[in-house]
C-alpha positions as CSV (number, residue, x, y, z in Angstrom):
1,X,-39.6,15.3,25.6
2,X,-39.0,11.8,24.3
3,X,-41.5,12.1,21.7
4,X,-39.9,15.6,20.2
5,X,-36.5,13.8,20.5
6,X,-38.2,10.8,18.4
7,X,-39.8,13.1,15.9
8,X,-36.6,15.1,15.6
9,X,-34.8,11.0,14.6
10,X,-37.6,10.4,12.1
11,X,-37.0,14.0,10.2
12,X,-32.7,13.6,10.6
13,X,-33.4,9.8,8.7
14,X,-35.8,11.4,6.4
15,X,-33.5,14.2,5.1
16,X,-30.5,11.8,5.3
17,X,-32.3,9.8,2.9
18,X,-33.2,12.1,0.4
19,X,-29.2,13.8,0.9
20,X,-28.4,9.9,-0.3
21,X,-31.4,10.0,-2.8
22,X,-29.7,12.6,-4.7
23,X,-27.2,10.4,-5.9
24,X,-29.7,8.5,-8.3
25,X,-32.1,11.4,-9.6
26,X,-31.5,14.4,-12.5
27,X,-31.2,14.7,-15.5
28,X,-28.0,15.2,-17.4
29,X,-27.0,16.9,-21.2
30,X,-23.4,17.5,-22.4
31,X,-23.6,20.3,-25.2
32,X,-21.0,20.8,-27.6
33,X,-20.2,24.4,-26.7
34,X,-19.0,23.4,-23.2
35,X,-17.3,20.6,-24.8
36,X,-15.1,22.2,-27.2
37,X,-14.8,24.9,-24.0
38,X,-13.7,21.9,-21.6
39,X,-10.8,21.0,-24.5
40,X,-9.1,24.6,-25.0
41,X,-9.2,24.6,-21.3
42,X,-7.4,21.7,-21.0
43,X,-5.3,21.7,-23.8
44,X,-6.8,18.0,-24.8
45,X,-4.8,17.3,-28.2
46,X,-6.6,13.6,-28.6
47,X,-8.6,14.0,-31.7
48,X,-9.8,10.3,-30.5
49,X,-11.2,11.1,-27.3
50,X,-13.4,14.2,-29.1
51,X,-14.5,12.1,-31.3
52,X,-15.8,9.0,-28.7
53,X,-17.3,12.6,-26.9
54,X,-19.2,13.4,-30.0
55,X,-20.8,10.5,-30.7
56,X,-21.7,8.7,-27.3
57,X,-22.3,11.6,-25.2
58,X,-23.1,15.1,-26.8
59,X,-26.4,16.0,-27.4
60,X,-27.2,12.7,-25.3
61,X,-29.8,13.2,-22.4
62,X,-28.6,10.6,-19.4
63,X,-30.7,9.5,-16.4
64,X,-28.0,9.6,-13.8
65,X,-24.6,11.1,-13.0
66,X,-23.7,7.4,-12.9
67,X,-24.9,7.2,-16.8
68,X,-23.2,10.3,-18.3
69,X,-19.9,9.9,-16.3
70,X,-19.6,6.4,-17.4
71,X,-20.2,7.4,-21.1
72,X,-17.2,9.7,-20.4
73,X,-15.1,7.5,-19.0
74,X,-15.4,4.9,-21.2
75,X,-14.5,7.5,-24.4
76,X,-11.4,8.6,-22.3
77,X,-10.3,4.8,-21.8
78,X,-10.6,3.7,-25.1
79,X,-8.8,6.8,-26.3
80,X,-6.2,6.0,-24.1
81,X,-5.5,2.6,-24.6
82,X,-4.8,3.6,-28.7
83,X,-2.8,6.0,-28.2
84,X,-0.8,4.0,-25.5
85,X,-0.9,0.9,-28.5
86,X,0.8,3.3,-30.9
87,X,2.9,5.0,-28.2
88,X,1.3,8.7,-29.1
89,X,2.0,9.8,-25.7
90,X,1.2,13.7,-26.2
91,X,-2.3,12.7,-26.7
92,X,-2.6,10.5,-23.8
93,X,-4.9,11.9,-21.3
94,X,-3.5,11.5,-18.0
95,X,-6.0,13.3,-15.9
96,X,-7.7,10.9,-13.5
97,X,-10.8,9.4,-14.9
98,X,-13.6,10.7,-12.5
99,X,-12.2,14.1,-11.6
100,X,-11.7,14.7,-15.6
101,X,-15.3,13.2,-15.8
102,X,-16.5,15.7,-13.1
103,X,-15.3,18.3,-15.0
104,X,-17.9,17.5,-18.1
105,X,-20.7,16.2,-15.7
106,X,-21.0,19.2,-13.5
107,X,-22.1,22.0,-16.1
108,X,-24.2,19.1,-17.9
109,X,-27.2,19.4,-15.1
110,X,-30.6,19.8,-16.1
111,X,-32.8,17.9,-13.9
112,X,-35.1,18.6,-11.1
113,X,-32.4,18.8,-8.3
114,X,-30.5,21.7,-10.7
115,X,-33.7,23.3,-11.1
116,X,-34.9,23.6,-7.7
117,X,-31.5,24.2,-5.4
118,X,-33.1,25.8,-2.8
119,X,-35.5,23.4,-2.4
120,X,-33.4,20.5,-2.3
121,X,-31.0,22.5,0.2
122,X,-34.1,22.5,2.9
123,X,-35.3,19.0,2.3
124,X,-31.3,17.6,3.2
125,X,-28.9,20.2,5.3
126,X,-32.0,22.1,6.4
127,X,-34.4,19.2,7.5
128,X,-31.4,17.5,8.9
129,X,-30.4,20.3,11.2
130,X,-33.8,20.5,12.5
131,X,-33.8,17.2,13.1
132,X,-30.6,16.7,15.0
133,X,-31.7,20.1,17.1
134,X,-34.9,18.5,18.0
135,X,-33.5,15.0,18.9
136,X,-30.4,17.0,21.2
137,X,-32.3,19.7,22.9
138,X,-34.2,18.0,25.0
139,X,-31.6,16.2,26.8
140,X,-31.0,19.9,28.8
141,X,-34.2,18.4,30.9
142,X,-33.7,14.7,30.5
143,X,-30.6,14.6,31.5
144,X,-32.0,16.1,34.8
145,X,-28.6,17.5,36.8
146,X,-25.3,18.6,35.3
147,X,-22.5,15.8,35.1
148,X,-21.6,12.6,33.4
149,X,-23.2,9.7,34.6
150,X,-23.3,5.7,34.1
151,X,-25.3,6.8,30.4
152,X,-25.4,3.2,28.9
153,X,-22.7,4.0,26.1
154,X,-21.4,-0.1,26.2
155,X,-25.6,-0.9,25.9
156,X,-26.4,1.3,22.8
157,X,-26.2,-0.8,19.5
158,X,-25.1,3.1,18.5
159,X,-21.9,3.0,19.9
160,X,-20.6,-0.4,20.9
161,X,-19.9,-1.5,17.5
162,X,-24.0,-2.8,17.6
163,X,-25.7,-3.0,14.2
164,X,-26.6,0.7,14.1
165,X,-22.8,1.4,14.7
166,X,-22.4,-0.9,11.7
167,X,-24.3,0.7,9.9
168,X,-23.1,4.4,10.6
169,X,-19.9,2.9,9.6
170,X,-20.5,1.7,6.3
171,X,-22.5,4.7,5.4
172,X,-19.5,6.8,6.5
173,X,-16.6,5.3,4.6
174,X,-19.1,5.0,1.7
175,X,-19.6,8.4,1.6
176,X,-15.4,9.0,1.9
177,X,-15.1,6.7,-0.8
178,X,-17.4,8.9,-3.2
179,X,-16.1,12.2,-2.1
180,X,-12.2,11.4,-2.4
181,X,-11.9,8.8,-5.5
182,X,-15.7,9.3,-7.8
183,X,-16.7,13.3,-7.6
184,X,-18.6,12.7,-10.6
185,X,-21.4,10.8,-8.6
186,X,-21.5,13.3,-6.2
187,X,-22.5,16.5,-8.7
188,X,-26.2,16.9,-6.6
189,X,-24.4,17.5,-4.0
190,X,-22.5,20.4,-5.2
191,X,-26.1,21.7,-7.2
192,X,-27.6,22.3,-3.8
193,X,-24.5,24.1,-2.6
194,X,-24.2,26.4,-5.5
195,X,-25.8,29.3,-4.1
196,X,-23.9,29.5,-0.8
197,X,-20.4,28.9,-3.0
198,X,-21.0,31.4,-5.2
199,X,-22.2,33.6,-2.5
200,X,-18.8,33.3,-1.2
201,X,-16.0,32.9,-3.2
202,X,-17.8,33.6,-6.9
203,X,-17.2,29.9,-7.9
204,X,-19.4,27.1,-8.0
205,X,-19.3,24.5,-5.5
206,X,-17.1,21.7,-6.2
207,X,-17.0,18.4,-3.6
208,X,-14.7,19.6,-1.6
209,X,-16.8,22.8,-0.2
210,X,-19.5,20.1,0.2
211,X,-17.3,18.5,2.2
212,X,-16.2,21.5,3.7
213,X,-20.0,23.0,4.4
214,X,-21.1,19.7,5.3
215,X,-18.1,19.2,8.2
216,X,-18.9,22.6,9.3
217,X,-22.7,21.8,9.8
218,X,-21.9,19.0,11.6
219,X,-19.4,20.3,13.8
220,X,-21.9,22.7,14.8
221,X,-24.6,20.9,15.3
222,X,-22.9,18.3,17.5
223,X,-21.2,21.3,19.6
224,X,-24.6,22.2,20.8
225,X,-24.4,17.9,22.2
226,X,-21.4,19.0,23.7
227,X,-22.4,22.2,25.4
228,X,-25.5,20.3,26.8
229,X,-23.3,17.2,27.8
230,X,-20.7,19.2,29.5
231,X,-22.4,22.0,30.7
232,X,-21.2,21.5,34.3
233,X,-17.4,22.0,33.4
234,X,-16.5,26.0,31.5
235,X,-13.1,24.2,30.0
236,X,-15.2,22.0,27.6
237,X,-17.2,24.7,27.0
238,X,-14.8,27.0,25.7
239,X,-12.9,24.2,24.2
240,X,-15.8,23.3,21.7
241,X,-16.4,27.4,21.2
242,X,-12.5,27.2,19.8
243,X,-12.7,24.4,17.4
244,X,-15.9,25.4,15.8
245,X,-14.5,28.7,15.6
246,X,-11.1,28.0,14.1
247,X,-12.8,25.2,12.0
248,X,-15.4,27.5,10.6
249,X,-13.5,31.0,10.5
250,X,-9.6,30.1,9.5
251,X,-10.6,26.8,7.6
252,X,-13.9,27.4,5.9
253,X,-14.7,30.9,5.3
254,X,-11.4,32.5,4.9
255,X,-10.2,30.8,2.2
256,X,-13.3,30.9,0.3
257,X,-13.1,34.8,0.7
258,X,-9.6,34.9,-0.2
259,X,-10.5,33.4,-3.3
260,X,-13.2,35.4,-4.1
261,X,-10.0,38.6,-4.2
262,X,-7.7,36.2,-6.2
263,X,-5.5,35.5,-3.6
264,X,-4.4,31.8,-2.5
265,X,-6.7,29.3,-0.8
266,X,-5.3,28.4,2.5
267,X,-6.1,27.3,5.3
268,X,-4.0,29.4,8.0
269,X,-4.0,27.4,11.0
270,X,-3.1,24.2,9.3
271,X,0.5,23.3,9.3
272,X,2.7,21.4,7.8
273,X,3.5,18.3,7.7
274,X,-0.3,17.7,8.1
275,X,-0.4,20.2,5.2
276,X,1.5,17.8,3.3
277,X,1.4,19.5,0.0
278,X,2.9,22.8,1.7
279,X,6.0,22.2,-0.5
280,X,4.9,20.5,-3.3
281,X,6.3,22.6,-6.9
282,X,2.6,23.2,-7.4
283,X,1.9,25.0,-4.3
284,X,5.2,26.6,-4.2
285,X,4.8,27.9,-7.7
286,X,1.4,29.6,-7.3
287,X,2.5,31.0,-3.6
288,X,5.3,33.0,-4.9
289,X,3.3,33.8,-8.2
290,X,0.8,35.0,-6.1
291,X,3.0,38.4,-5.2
292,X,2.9,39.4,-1.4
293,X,0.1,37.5,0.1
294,X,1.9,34.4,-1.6
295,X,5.6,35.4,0.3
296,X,3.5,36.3,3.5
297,X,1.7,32.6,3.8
298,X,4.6,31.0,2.9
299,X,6.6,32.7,5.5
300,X,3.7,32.2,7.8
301,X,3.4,28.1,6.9
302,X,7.0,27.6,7.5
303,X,6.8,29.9,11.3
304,X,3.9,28.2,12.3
305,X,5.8,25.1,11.7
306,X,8.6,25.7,12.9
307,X,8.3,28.1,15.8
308,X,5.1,28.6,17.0
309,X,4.2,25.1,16.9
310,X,7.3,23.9,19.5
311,X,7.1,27.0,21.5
312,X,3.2,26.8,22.1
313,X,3.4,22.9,22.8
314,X,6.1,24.0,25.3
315,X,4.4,26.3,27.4
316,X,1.0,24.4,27.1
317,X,1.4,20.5,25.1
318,X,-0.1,19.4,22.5
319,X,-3.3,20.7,23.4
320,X,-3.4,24.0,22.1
321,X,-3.5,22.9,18.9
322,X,-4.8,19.2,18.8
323,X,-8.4,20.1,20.7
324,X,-8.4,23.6,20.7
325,X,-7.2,24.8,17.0
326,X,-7.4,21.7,14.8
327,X,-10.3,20.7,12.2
328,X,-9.4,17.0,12.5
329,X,-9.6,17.1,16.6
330,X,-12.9,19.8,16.3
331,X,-14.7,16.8,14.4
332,X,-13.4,13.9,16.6
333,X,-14.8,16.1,19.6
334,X,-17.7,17.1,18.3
335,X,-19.5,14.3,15.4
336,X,-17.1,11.8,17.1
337,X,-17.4,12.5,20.8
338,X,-20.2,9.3,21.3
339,X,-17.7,6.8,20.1
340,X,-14.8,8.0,22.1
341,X,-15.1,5.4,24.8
342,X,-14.4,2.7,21.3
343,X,-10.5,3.7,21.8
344,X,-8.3,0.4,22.1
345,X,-6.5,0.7,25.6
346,X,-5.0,-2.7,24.6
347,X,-0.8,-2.8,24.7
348,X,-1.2,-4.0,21.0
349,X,-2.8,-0.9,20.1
350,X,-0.2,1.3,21.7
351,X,2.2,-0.6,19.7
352,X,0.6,-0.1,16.7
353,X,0.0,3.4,17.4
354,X,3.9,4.6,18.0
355,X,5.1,2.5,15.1
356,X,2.7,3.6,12.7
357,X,2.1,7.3,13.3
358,X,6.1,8.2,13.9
359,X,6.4,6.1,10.4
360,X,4.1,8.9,9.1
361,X,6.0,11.1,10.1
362,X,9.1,9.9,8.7
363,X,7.2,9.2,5.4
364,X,6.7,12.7,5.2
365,X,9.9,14.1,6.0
366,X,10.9,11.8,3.4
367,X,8.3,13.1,0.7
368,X,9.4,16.9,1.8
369,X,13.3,16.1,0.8
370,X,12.3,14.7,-2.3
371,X,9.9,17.8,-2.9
372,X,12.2,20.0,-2.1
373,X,15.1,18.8,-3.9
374,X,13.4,18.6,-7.0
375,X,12.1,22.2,-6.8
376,X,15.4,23.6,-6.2
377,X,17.2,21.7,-9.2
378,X,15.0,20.7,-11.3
379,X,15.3,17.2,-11.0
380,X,12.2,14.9,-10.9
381,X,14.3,12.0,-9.6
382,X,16.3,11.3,-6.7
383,X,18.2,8.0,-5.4
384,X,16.4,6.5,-8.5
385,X,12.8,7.3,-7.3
386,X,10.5,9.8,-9.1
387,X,9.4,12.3,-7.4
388,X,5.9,12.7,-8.1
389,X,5.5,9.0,-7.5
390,X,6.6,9.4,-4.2
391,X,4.0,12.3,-3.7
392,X,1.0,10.5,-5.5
393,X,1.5,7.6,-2.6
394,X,1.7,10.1,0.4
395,X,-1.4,11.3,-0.9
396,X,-3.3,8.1,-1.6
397,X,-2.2,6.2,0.8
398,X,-2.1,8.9,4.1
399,X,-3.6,12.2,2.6
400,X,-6.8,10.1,1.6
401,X,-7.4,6.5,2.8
402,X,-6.1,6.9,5.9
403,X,-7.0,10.3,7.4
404,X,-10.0,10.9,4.9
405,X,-11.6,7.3,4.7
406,X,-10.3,5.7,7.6
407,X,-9.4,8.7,9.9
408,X,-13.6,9.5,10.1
409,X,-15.1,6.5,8.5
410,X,-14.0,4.8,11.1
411,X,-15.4,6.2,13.8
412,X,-18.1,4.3,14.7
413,X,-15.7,1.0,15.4
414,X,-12.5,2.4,16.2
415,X,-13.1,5.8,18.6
416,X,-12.7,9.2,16.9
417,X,-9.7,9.8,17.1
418,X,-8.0,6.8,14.6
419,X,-6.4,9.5,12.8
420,X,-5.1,11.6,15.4
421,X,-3.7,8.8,16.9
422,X,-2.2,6.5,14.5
423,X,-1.6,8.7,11.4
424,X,-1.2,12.6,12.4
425,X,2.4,13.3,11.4
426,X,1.9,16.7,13.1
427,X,0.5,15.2,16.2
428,X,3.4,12.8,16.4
429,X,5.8,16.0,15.9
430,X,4.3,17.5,18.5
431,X,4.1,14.7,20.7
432,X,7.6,14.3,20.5
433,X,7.9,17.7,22.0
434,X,5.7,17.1,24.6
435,X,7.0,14.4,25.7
436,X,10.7,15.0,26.3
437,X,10.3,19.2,26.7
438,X,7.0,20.4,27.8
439,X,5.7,21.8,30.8
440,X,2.3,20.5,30.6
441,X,0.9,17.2,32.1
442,X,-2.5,16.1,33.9
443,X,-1.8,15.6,37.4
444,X,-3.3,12.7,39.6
445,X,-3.9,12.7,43.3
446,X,-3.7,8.9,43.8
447,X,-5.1,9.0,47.3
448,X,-8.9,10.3,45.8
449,X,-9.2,7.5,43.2
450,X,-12.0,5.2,44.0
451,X,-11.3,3.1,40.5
452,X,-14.4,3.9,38.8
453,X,-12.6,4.0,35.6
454,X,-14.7,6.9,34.1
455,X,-11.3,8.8,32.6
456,X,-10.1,5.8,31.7
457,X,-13.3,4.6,29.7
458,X,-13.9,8.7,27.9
459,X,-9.9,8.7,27.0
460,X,-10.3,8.6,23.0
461,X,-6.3,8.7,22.8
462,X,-6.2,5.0,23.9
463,X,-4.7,5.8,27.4
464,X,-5.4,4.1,30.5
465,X,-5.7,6.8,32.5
466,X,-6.8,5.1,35.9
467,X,-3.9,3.2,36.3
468,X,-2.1,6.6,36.4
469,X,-4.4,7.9,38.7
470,X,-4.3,5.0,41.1
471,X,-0.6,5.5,41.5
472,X,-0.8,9.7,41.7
473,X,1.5,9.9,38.6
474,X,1.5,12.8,36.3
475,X,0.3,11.5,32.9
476,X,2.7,13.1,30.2
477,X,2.3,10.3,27.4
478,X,2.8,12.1,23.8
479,X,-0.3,10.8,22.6
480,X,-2.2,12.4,25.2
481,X,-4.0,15.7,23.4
482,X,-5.6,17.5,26.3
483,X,-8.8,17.0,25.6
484,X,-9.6,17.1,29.4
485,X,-12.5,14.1,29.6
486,X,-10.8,12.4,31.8
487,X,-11.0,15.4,34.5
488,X,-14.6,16.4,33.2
489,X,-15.9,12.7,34.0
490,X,-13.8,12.2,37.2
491,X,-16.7,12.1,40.2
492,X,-13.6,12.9,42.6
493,X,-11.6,15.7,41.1
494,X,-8.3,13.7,40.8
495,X,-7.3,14.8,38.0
496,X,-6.1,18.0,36.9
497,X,-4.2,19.8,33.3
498,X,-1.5,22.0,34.3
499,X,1.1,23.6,33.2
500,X,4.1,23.9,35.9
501,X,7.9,23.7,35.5
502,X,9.4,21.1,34.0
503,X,11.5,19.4,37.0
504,X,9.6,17.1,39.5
505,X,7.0,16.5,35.7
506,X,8.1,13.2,35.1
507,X,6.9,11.7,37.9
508,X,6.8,7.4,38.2
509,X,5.6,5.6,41.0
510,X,6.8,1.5,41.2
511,X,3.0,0.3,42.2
512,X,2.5,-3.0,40.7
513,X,-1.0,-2.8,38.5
514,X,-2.7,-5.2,35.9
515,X,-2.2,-8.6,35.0
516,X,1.0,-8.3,32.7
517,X,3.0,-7.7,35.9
518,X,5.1,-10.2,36.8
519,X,5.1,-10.2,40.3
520,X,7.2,-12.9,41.1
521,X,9.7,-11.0,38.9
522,X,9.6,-7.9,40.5
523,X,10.0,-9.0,44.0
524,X,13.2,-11.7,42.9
525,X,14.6,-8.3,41.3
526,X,14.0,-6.3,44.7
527,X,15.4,-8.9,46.6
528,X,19.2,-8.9,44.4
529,X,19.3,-5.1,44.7
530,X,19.0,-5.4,48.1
């Protein structure tokens, strides 16, 4: 069994090598007929920026993506920067460099990865699923009897921040990097996709249905690790079914078919504000354009928002949604589920985490007034701040560094759920409501707790969940998401999710624990009051 897990390793490395590979081979050829295409398109009035086309890239044959897009780039910047010296601002390009780049690249493929898609497909995702199946499987048998045990996580150099973590790391945000801010150097990686896209939704594949396929895959994949791990306990079992479920159905396939009847992509179990973009004019515009499909998801966005969001986190916390419904949380338990024991359980962190992800949340209610306001009247400014400014910083900053690059990339040397915890504006609306009026909590019964510090150790939300259990008190923090570790990995059964009334919930027990009680303190105070 060792030796298929081994072989299954050597074929994952191998077809995450050539998936990487693809980024440095093909062959490339702008031709002037999707040129002068790309530029009625656009509506691209800069007789400069046709001309730098003409001569330094058309009819050109280029080695690499990297070659051709930086032919393109360097026309469109030296364009630019003449027509910004003689202030000719209608002939400014303002599209971003690499995404107007990706535009020219992507129907420019002539090389040996465009030719042979199907190929290329087997040797990366197809290879690499085998490879992963073959390297999981086998733990049904040597893992011997169901139920989490002392596994080594703090000895593997694969998740204790150890040199392979390191590694995983870089190669994560790397890959973020690409996908988010350079889509031109990722245009292999939309070739071998092209069939399945078009299969679809009629369109080609762009980088984001990579993205999209490729967090589906491994969702998938790693859901089998789950099923195996936590095959003793039917709640994480049907937990994982959900999220690979919503995440594939609602967020992947769905849209693409809408598409493919011109209706609006959307994704309809994502809600705003972690839909950020809900209101932008943009969004807005093509919704109510879009005739009644457009009225009915923008009805739906703003009722899932706000109604069914409270009501459900109500009746059962944040859970319902956070690790039962939500992409984000279906990838943190699934891909992210070996680095969960990496969440800070430090005060600092819990600091950080309330500071930063309600100051999400306000910088998105913020963004949404602006929005809004300059929707309804047509102003692009407010309080002396533009509008769109304010929108390309939410985005930047939140929509892409933090819950894109940061938010996964991080994984491997923060815990998986960095995003969830510190930047979610949704999860920190929703933990708001769970926290003050909710009738869920994880119940403890003190008196069973033999300190062992399993839940405590698996808790990915940062919370020390022992020093609860030690004391029997309900655990009702806002971060907590209901993932239900704690209670899978407890060898005693002490703890327990429920959903009960509300009085009697919050319920705190004086037991002095840790060393940042001050015990001389406490008793000088005890002896006053009495």
């Amino acid at each position: 069994m060792k030796n298929i897990k081994t072989v299954g390793l050597v074929l994952f490395l191998i077809a995450l090598g050539i998936f990487t590979s693809l980024l440095f081979i093909g062959k490339y050829q702008l031709t002037e007929t999707t040129f002068n295409s790309f530029v009625e398109n656009k509506g691209i009035k800069s007789e400069l920026f046709k001309k730098e086309i003409n001569e330094k890239v058309i009819g050109i044959e280029f080695p690499s993506q990297f070659s051709i897009s930086t032919a393109i780039i360097n026309g469109l910047e030296n364009a630019n920067k003449i027509h910004k010296e003689t202030q000719e601002w209608d002939n400014v390009i303002w599209d971003k460099p690499h995404n107007l780049a990706y535009e020219l690249v992507k129907p420019s493929g002539k090389g040996i990865v465009y030719e042979n898609k199907g190929l290329f497909w087997l040797l990366t995702f197809g290879l690499g699923i085998l490879g992963m199946l073959l390297f999981i499987l086998p733990n049904v048998i040597l893992l011997g009897k169901p139920g989490i045990k002392n596994d080594g996580i703090f000895q593997s150099k694969a998740t204790n921040r150890g040199w392979i973590g390191i590694l995983s790391f870089i190669y994560l945000v790397s890959f973020y990097i690409l996908l988010y801010f350079k889509p031109d150097y990722v245009v292999n990686w939309t070739y071998i996709l092209d069939p399945i896209s078009t299969a679809l939704s009629g369109n080609l594949a762009s980088q984001w249905f990579v993205y999209g396929f490729l967090y589906c895959t491994a969702m998938t994949v790693m859901a089998v690790r789950m099923y195996i791990k936590y095959r003793h306990n039917k709640y994480q079992i049907v937990r994982t079914t959900s999220v690979l479920f919503f995440q594939i159905g609602f967020a992947f396939l769905l849209p693409e078919i809408l598409v493919r009847f011109n209706q609006p992509y959307y994704d309809f179990k994502n809600a705003f504000p972690l839909d950020y973009d809900f209101f932008f004019d943009w969004n807005l515009n093509s919704l109510i354009a879009s005739g009644n499909m457009g009225i009915f998801i923008l009805v739906w966005g703003i009722s899932l928002t706000l109604i069914i969001v409270p009501i459900f986190v109500y009746f059962f916390g944040k859970r319902w949604y956070c690790s039962w419904v939500c992409g984000c949380g279906g990838l943190a338990e699934t891909l992210g589920d070996p680095y969960r024991q990496l969440s800070s359980k430090k005060m600092i962190a819990w600091k950080i985490e309330r500071w930063l992800i309600h100051g999400v949340l306000v910088f998105a209610l913020l963004m949404t007034v602006f929005t809004l306001y300059s929707f309804f009247t047509g102003v692009d400014t407010l309080l002396g701040i533009k509008t769109k400014d304010v929108e390309y910083y939410y985005g930047f900053l939140i929509g892409s560094v933090f819950a894109g690059v940061i938010g996964t990339g991080f994984y491997p040397v923060l815990g998986n759920r960095v995003w969830c915890r510190f930047g979610c504006p949704l999860a920190a609306y929703m933990g708001l409501v769970q926290r003050f009026k909710s009738r869920f909590r994880i119940t403890t019964n003190g008196g069973q707790c033999i300190s062992c510090g399993n839940c405590s150790t698996y808790c990915e939300m940062g919370i020390d969940v022992r020093a609860y259990a030690q004391k029997g008190e309900n655990i009702i923090r806002s971060s907590c998401v209901g993932c239900g570790v704690c209670a899978a990995v407890c060898p005693r059964g002490v703890l327990k999710l429920e959903n009960g009334p509300e009085e009697g919930r919050i319920k705190s027990v004086d037991i002095p624990l840790g060393n940042s009680v001050d015990l001389i303190k406490m008793m000088n105070e005890r002896n006053k009051a009495s």
